[in-house]
C-alpha positions in Angstrom: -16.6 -4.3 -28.7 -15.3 -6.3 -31.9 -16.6 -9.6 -33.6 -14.2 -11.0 -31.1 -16.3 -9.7 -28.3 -19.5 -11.6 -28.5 -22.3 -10.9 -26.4 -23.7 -14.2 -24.6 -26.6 -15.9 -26.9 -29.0 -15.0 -24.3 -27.9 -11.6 -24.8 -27.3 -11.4 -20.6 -23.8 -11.0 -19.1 -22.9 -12.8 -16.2 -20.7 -10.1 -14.7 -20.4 -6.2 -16.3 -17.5 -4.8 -14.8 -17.2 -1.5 -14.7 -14.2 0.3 -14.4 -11.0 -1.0 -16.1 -8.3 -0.4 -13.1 -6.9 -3.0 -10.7 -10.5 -3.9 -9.2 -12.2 -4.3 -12.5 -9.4 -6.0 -14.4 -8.7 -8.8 -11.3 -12.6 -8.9 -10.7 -13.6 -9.6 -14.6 -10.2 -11.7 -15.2 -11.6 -14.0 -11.8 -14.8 -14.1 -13.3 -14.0 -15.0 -16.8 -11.4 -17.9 -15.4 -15.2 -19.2 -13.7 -16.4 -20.0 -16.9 -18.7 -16.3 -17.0 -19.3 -14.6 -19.7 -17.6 -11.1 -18.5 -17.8 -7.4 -20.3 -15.5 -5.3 -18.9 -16.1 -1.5 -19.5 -13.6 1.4 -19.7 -14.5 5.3 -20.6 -10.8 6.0 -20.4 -7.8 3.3 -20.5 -7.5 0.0 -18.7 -5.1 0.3 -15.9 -6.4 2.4 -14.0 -4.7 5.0 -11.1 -2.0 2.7 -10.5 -0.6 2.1 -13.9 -0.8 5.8 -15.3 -0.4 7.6 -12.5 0.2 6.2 -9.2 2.0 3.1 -8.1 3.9 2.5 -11.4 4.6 6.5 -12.4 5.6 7.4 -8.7 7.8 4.3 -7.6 9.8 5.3 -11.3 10.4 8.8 -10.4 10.9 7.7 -6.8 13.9 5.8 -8.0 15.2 8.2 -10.2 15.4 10.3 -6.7 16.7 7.9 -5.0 19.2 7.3 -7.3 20.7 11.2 -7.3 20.1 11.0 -3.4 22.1 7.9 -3.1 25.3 9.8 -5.2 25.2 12.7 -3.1 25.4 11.0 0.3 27.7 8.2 -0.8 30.3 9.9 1.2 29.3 8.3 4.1 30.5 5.2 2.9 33.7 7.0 1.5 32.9 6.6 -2.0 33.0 10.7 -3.0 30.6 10.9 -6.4 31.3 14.5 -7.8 28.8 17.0 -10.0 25.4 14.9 -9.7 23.6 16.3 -12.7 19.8 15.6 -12.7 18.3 15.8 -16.2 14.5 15.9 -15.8 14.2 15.1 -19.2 15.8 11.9 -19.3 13.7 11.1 -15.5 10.4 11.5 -17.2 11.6 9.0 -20.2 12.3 6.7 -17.7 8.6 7.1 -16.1 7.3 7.2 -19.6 9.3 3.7 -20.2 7.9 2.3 -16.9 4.3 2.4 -18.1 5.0 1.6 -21.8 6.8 -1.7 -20.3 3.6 -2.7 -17.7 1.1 -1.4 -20.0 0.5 -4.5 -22.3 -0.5 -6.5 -19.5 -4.0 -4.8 -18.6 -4.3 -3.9 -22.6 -7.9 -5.0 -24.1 -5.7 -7.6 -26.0 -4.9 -9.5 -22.4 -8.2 -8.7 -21.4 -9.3 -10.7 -24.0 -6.8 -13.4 -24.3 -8.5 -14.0 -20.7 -11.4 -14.6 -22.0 -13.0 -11.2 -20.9 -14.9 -8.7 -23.9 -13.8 -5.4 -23.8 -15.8 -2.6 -24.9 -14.6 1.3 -24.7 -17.5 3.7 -23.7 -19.2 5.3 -21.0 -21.5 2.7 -18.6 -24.4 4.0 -17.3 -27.0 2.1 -15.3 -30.7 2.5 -16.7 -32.6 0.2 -14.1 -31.5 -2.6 -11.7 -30.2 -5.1 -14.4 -29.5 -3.1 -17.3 -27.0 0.1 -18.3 -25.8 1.6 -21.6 -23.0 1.9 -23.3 -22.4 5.0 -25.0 -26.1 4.2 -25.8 -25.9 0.8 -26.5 -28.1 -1.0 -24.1 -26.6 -3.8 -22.0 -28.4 -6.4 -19.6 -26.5 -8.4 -17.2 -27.0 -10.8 -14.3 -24.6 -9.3 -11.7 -22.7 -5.8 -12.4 -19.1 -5.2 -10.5 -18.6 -1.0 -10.3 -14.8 -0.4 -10.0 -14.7 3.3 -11.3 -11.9 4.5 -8.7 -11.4 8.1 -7.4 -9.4 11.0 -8.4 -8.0 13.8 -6.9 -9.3 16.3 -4.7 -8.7 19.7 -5.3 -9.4 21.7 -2.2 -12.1 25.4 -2.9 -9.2 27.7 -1.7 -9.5 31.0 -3.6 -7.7 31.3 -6.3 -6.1 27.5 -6.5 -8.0 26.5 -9.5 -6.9 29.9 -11.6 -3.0 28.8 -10.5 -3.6 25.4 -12.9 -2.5 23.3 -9.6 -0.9 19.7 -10.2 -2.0 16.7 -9.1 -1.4 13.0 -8.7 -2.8 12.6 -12.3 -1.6 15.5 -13.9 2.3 16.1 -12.5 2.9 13.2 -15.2 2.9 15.6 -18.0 5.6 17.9 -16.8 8.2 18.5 -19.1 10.6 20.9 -17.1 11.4 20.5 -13.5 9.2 23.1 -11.1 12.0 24.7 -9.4 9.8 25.6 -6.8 7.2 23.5 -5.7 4.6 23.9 -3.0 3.1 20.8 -1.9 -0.6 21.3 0.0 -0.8 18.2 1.9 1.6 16.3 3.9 -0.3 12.5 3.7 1.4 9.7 1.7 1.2 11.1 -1.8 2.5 14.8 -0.6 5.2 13.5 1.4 6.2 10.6 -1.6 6.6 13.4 -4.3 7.7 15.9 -1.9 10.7 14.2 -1.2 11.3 12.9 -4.6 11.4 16.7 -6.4 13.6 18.2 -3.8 15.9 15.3 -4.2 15.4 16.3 -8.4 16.7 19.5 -7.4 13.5 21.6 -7.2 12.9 23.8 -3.5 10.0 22.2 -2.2 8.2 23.4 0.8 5.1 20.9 1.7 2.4 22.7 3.6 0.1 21.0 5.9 -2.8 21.7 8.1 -2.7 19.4 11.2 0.1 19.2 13.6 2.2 17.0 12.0 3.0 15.1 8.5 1.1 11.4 8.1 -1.1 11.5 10.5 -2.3 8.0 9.5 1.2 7.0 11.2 2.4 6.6 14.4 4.3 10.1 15.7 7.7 8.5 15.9 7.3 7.6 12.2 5.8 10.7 11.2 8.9 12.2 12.2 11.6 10.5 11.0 9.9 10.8 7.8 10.1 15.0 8.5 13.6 14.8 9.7 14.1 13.0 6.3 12.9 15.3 4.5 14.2 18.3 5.8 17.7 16.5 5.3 16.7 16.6 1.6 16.1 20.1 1.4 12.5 20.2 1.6 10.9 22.6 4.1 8.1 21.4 5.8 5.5 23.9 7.8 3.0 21.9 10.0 -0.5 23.3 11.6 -0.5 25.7 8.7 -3.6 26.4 6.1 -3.6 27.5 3.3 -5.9 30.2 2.6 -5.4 31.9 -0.5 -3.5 31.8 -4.1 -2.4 34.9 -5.7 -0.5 34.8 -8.6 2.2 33.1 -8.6 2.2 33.1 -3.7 0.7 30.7 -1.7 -0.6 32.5 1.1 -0.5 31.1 4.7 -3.0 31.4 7.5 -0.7 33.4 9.2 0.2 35.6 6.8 3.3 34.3 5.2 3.5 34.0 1.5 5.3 31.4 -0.5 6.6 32.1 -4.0 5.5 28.9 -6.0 6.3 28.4 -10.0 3.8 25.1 -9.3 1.5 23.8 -6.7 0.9 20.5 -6.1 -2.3 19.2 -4.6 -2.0 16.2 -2.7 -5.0 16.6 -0.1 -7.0 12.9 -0.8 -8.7 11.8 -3.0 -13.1 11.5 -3.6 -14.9 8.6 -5.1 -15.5 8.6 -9.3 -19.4 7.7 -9.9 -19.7 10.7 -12.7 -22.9 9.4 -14.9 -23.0 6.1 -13.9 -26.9 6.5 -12.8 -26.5 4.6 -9.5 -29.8 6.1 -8.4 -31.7 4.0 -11.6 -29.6 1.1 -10.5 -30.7 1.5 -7.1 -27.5 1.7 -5.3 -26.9 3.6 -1.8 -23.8 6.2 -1.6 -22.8 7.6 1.7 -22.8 11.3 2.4 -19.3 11.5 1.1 -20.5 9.6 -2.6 -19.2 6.6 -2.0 -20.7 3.0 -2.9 -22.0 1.5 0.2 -21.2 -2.1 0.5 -22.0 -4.6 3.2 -19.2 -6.9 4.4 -19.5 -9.3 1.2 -18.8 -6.0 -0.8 -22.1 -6.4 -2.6 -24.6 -2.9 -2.5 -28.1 -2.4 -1.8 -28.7 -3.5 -5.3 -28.1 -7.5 -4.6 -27.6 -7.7 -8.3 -24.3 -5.4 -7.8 -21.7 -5.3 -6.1 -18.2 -3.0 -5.6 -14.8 -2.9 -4.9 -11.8 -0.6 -5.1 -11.3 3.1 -3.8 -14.9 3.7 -4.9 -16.2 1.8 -1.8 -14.5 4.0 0.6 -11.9 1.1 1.6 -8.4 1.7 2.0 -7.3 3.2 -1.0 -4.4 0.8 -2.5 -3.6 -1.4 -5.5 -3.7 -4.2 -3.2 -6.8 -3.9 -1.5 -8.2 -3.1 -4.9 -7.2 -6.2 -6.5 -8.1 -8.5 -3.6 -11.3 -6.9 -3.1 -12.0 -7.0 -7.1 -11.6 -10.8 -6.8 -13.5 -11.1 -3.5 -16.4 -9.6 -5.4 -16.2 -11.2 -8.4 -16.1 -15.0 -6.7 -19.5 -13.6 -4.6 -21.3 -12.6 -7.4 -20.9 -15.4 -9.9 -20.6 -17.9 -8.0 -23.0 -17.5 -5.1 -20.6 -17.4 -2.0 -20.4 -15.2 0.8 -17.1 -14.4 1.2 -16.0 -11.3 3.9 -13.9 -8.8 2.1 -10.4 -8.6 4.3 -10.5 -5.5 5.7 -8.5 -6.4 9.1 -4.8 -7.2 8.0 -4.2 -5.0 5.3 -0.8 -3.6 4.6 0.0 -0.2 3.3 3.7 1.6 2.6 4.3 5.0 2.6 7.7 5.0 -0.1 9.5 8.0 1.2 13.0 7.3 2.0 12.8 5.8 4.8 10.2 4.1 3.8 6.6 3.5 6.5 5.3 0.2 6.2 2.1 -1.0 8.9 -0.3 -3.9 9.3 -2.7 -4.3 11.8 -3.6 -2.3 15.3 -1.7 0.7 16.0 0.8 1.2 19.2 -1.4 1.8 22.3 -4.4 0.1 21.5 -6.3 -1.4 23.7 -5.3 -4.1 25.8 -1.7 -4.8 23.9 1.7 -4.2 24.7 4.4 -3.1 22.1 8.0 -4.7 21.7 10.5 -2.5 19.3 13.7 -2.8 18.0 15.8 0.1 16.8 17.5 -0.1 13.2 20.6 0.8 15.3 21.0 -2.3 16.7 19.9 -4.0 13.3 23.6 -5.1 11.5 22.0 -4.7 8.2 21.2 -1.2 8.8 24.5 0.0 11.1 26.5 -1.8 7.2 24.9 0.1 5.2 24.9 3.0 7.5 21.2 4.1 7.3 20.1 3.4 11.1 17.5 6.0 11.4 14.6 3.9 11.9 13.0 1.1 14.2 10.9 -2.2 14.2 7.8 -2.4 16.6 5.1 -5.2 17.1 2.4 -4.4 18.6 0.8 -7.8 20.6 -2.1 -9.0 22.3 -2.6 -10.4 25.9 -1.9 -13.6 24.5 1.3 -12.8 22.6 -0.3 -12.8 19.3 1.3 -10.0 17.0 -1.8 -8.2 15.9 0.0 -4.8 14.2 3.7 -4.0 13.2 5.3 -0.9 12.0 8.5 -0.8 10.2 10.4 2.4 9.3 13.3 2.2 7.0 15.2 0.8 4.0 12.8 -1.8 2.1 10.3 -2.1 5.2 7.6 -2.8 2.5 9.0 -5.9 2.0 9.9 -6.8 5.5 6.1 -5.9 6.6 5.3 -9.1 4.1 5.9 -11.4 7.0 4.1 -9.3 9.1 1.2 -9.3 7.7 1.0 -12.9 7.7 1.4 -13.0 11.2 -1.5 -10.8 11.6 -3.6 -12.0 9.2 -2.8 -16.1 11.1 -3.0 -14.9 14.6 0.9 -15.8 14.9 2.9 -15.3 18.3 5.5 -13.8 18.9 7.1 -17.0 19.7 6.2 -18.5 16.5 8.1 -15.7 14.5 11.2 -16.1 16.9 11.2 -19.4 16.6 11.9 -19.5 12.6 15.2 -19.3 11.3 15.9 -15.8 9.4 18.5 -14.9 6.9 21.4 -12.7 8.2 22.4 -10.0 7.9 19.2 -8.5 6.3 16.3 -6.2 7.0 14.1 -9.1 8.3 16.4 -9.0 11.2 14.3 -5.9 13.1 11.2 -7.4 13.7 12.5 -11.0 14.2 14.9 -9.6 16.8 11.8 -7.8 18.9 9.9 -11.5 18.9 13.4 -13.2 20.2 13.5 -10.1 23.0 9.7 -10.9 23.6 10.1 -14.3 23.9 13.7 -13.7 26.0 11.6 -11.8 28.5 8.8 -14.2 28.9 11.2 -16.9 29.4 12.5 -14.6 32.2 9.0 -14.3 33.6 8.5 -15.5 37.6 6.4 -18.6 36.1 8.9 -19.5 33.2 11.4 -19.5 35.9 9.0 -22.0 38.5 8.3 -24.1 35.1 12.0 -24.2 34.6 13.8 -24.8 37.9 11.2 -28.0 37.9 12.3 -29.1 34.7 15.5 -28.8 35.6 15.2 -31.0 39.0 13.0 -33.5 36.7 16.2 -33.9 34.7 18.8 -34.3 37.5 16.5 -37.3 38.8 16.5 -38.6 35.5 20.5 -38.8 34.9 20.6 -39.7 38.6 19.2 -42.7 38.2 20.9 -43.6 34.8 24.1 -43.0 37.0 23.1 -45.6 39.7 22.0 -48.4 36.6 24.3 -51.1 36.2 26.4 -50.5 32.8 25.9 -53.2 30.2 29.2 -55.5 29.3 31.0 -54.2 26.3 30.2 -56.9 23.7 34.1 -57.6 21.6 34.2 -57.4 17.4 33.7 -60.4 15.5 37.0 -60.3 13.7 37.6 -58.5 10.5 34.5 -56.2 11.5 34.3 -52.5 13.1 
């Protein structure tokens, strides 16, 4: 801390966040704006995963990729770009630019222009209401943990020796693998995957189960692998890996791959390293994460958590929202329910994967889907490989959505609302959309919903007597007597 950061005269904090990425920085910022005094705690640097090496580092490098991609296959459009040259180099500055640009925003400066202290060091709890720093002890009314995860590295024989990338560390390359072998074929593997073979490295991304995203629905999963394999990326599905030797990857079935790096993109485990949550009294599951009830507080009422440390979905997004769902509960006494029922998540492969909601063939709902070739948007700008599909109750209520293709991040937006307000399908159909875009996919699958429910034997009974209502009505305006014209005064109209 500095003379700027000054403990509360009581010497209690109202909130200790620990953790400086998106949950702790949103959770302490919320607090603070309260009126609480707020110390927010960071062993490493605030900004967490997303800021050093996931949302902002990856979406750079995926544009860079996209970018080379988008030369190469301009031919399609008839515009013929000759001798793409990828410098790696140059890629990497432009990563490196990304975060320099974002960083001042969660910097200890902004942290305390908002009225939260700062303090760099190492939290660890020492009894129910208290924790050091780096030694220094620390007492606090209610305690926010946002410590985050990192990557799992799998105990395959001889991967550790091979110095195996991950999402943190593939961030400090300097030369371009040129041949990569990605373990793991979930978002992260499949997002990096794509965007080094588009960079020019050979990629091959090995997977265990049967197929690539298995968080996704098939036909998604394999438009994503048709993608990829259109890229130049080979991808080898219900294969383990069992062993690294040197410089092979060797297969369950034998088959060796010749790697210069491996990348290890197989999930990612909970961060609670010396934070004493035992002293503190705070549960874990089996798997070590923070067990939290539906308010996100722990079995410690004086804590609570939020972010990937809780187990939740691991995003930004959830972190953030979560952070300040926490934060509200603790300092201000309310019992607010963490969302955990429409949340969003994109996959940013190209095309991209964007769902909300309940999957296709859930229980008791129906499905309505609209192929990108029929979507004028996509036929333009002649990337049609992909589709729209709600997913919809008994009642017509859209209660999940999956969108494959260009931007469907952003077209899932509306979705989600729709989710999260218990919209119909009708009520989406029945607001005017902008043409010709994206949006058009899903609003076009609510008009054919609503088309087909109009068509519907009881629409039809409900219309034919409206109709015969109507044709008695201008009946009898035919048979009234018309009124006299009445003539101008003069000089009027």
């Amino acid at each position: 801390m500095t003379a700027t950061d000054r403990a509360p005269r009581d010497g209690v904090w109202d909130l200790l966040a620990i953790g400086g990425g998106t949950a702790g920085l949103v959770g302490a910022r919320t607090a603070a704006s309260f009126g609480a005094s707020v110390l927010m705690v960071e062993r490493d640097r605030p900004g967490g995963d997303c800021l050093w090496t996931g949302c902002v580092p990856s979406k750079a490098l995926l544009a860079a990729a996209s970018a080379a991609a988008d030369a190469r296959g301009a031919g399609r459009l008839g515009v013929h770009v000759d001798g793409v040259r990828v410098a790696f180099g140059e890629v990497m500055a432009h990563v490196r630019g990304a975060i320099a640009t974002i960083e001042p925003v969660d910097s200890p400066e902004a942290m305390r222009a908002a009225g939260v202290a700062y303090m760099a060091g190492t939290a660890t709890f020492t009894g129910p209401a208290s924790a050091e720093i780096d030694g220094v002890p620390v007492r606090f009314r209610q305690a926010l943990v946002a410590t985050g995860s990192d990557p799992a590295v799998p105990p395959i024989p001889g991967l550790a020796d091979a110095d195996p990338l991950t999402s943190d560390s593939v961030w400090d390359l300097t030369e371009r693998p040129d041949r990569l072998v990605v373990l793991g074929g979930g978002t992260i593997g499949c997002e990096l995957g794509q965007a080094f073979a588009r960079l020019g490295s050979t990629v091959t991304i090995v997977e265990a189960l049967d197929r690539l995203m298995t968080n996704e629905e098939p036909d998604a999963a394999r438009l994503v692998t048709e993608a990829l394999t259109g890229d130049g990326a080979t991808v080898l599905t219900g294969t383990p890996v069992t062993a690294v030797e040197g410089a092979d990857v060797v297969l369950g079935d034998g088959r060796r791959i010749v790697a210069d790096r491996v990348l290890v993109a197989v999930g990612r485990r909970p961060d609670t390293r010396g934070l004493g949550l035992d002293s503190a009294g705070v549960a874990t599951t089996d798997r070590g994460f923070v067990t939290v009830d539906a308010h996100l507080r722990t079995s410690n009422p004086r804590i609570w958590a939020a972010g990937d440390v809780t187990g939740h979905p691991q995003f930004t997004h959830v972190a953030g929202v979560h952070g300040s769902t926490a934060a509200s509960n603790a300092v201000l006494g309310l019992w607010r329910a963490a969302e955990v029922t429409a949340i969003p998540r994109v996959t940013f492969t190209s095309p991209e994967v964007a769902a909300v909601g309940l999957p296709a063939g859930s229980a008791g709902t129906t499905t309505r889907t609209r192929h990108h070739d029929e979507v004028d948007r996509a036929i333009t700008e002649g990337r049609a490989a992909g589709y729209s599909r709600l997913v919809l109750d008994r009642r017509g209520r859209v209660v999940g959505a999956t969108v494959v293709g260009p931007r469907a991040g952003e077209t899932l937006a509306e979705l989600t609302l729709a989710v999260r307000r218990g919209l119909r399908a009708r009520d989406l159909a029945g607001v005017m959309h902008p043409y010709p875009t994206w949006g058009d996919g899903p609003w076009n699958a609510a008009v054919a919903e609503v088309r087909d429910q109009l068509a519907g034997p009881v629409a039809r009974r409900a219309s034919r007597a409206l109709a015969a209502t109507r044709r008695r009505w201008l009946d009898r305006r035919a048979s009234e007597p018309r009124p006299t014209p009445v003539s101008a005064a003069p000089g009027t109209r």
